[in-house]
Phi, psi and omega in degrees: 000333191253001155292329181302290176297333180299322158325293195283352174296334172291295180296343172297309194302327197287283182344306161290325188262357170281348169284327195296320172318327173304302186288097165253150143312141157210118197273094189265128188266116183265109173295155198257110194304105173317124153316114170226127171296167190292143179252151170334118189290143158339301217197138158236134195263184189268161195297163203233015177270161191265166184218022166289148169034211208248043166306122143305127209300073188188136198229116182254134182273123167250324179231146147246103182247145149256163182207094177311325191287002181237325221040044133250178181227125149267156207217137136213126178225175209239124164227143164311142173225135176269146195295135176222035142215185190232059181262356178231119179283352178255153181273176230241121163284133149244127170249148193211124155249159179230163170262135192230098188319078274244332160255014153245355196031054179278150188250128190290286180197164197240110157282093168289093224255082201170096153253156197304132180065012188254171170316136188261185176274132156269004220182121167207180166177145184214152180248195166203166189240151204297347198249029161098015184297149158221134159258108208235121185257123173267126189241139147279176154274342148305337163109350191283167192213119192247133153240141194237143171215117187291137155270202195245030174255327149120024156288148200276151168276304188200131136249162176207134180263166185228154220251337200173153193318125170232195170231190178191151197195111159276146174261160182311161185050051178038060153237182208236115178271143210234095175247113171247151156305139167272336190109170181267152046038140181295336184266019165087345186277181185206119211261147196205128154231120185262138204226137180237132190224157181252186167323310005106334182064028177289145170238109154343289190204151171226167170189157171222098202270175153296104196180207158201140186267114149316281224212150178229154142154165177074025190060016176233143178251110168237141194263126170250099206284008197287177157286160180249145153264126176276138154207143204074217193282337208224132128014059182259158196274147136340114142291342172234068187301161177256114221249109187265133165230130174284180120310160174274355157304312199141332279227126153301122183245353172193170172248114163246117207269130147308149154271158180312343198253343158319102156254133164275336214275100145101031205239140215009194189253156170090179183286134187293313182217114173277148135215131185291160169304330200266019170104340173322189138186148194229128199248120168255145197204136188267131194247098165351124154083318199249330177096196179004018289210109125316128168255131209242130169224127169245201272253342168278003183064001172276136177306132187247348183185147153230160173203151197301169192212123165301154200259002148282000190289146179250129182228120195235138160273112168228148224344254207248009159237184188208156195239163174225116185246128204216102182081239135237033166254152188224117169252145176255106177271184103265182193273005142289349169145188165281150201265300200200180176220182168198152167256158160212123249235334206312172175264132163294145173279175169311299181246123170267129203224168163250111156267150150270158185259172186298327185272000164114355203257193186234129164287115152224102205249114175313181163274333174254316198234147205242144183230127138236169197230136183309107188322330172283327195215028195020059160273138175305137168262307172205143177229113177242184197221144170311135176210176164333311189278312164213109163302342172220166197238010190287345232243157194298136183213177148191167191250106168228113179064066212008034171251128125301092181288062185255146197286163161198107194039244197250034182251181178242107193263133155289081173279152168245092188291141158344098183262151187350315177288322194291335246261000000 
């Protein structure tokens, strides 16, 4: 056994230093961007809040999608209800996804996932597809479990029920992967039947592996195949999983064993587990004595490389690279090595991120000023600022195609940005 480990401490060690070999610079002078204050919105819409049954004045934005090629915006949103039985110890949802008109910001159509006297949601989550399909999974308080998928008139397409708690992940060509749990096993395994549907709610292909599904998307499936420990009444998850990754056949393409001394679970910011467009994925994990380690497995699903991380580190993905914002530098990699960095001097807010944006660029929004930025070369796209019109930059929002989609309570505002050519 300690011959064992001592093995793979050798291949981590290779490992680091052929990444390091890798990560080279390339040293970019960023000419300095036109400024534009945030401008007086398009549209501001009438409140999303619901006024069915016994809703609490509170409104959680769970998604913002736009779909230019429709001209529309989707809202799917959450409002608290208060219980008015104890047939459920979790509290009790009303979910709405609503649709919007994307130049006047009329609301089109509503769906409410909620018939008089039937179960409200305890659970909900939706993807959406480049051409406006929206896929939306429902957990009731009756205990049933639901998939639903909209066309963009907002007629339902296909439903389907599920047997047990799931996920739902898109994949390359919209189609949709469906993973539920079986549950933990008296022996700590955990059983997951993945399910692949085409548009249409067809189903492609199914298997029911040894597992728990992480993360789906990009054609990679990745599986934490370990046993769970109980402890007390309850189920913990592997700190070091043993790490499977499919294909969208289903098909294994490789096993990877975390070491012992490994943690994945709940350690910096930003994504924990990635996957790039090309198939990559890159895993972060805290190492006993040593911190931090980005992990690079490519497109063969074999680990290909690791290198070290501030244990503060912020990590975003956007198509076949990825950034480490640290401090006030923000670096940029792909899985060959480093591309380029940038500083930023702006003042932060309490808490600070990198988003990808819908169209795919990197997002950073200051306490005053907001940046997007090119995936390839962190260059500016656009740089904006706090104005009269929006005093703060905190707010739920997303960006596709020099537009801004942002909540301001309980409404939904259209900013338009400048796009490149006007400049």
């Amino acid at each position: 056994m300690h011959t064992l480990n001592k093995h793979k401490s050798k291949t981590w060690a290779a490992l680091i230093l052929g990444g390091m070999l890798l990560f080279t610079m390339n040293t970019t002078s960023y000419a300095a961007s036109s400024t534009e204050p945030m401008p007086r919105p398009a549209w501001t819409s009438s409140s999303l809040m619901l006024s069915e049954v016994n809703t609490e004045k509170d409104v959680l934005i769970k998604e913002i999608h736009a779909v230019p090629s429709k001209n529309l915006v989707y809202v799917h949103a959450s409002q608290p209800v208060t219980k008015t039985s104890s047939k459920t110890t979790l509290d009790w949802q009303l979910d709405s996804l609503q649709a919007l008109d994307a130049t006047t910001g009329q609301l089109k159509w509503n769906t409410i996932f909620h018939e008089k006297s039937g179960p409200y949601t305890t659970y909900s989550d939706s993807v959406y597809t480049s051409n406006g399909t929206a896929y939306v999974y429902m957990e009731y308080s009756d205990k049933t479990k639901k998939v639903y998928s909209f066309n963009t008139s907002g007629k339902t397409n296909w439903i389907k029920t599920v047997n047990s708690p799931s996920s739902i992940s898109l994949l390359d060509n919209d189609t949709l992967l469906i993973a539920s749990s079986q549950g933990v096993q008296s022996n700590g395994s955990v059983r997951s039947a993945i399910s692949v549907v085409d548009n249409k709610g067809k189903l492609i292909t199914q298997k029911t592996i040894n597992g728990n599904v992480l993360k789906a998307g990009h054609d990679r499936i990745v599986v934490d195949a370990s046993r769970q420990t109980k402890v007390g009444n309850f189920w913990q998850q592997a700190a070091n999983p043993k790490l499977e990754i499919y294909d969208r056949t289903l098909n294994r393409l490789s096993f990877y064993p975390f070491p012992a001394n490994a943690n994945t679970l709940g350690d910096g910011g930003g994504e924990s587990l990635a996957i790039l467009d090309d198939g990559s994925i890159i895993m972060r994990a805290n190492f006993e004595n040593t911190g931090n380690r980005l992990m690079g497995f490519g497109i063969d699903g074999k680990l290909a490389w690791g290198r070290a991380i501030a244990g503060d580190a912020y990590i975003q993905t956007a198509g076949n690279g990825y950034t480490v914002f640290t401090g006030q530098k923000l670096e940029l990699y792909t899985m060959k090595g480093k591309v380029t960095e940038r500083m930023f001097k702006d003042t932060q807010p309490a808490f600070m991120r990198t988003d990808q944006t819908q169209d795919g660029q990197y997002q950073l929004d200051f306490a005053k000023t907001g940046y997007i930025l090119d995936p390839q070369t962190l260059e500016d796209v656009h740089v904006y600022t706090t104005s009269a019109s929006v005093p703060s930059l905190e707010s739920v929002s997303t960006y596709m195609n020099d537009v801004i989609y942002s909540i301001n309570e309980e409404t939904l505002s259209k900013y338009v940005l400048k796009s490149s050519a006007a400049k």
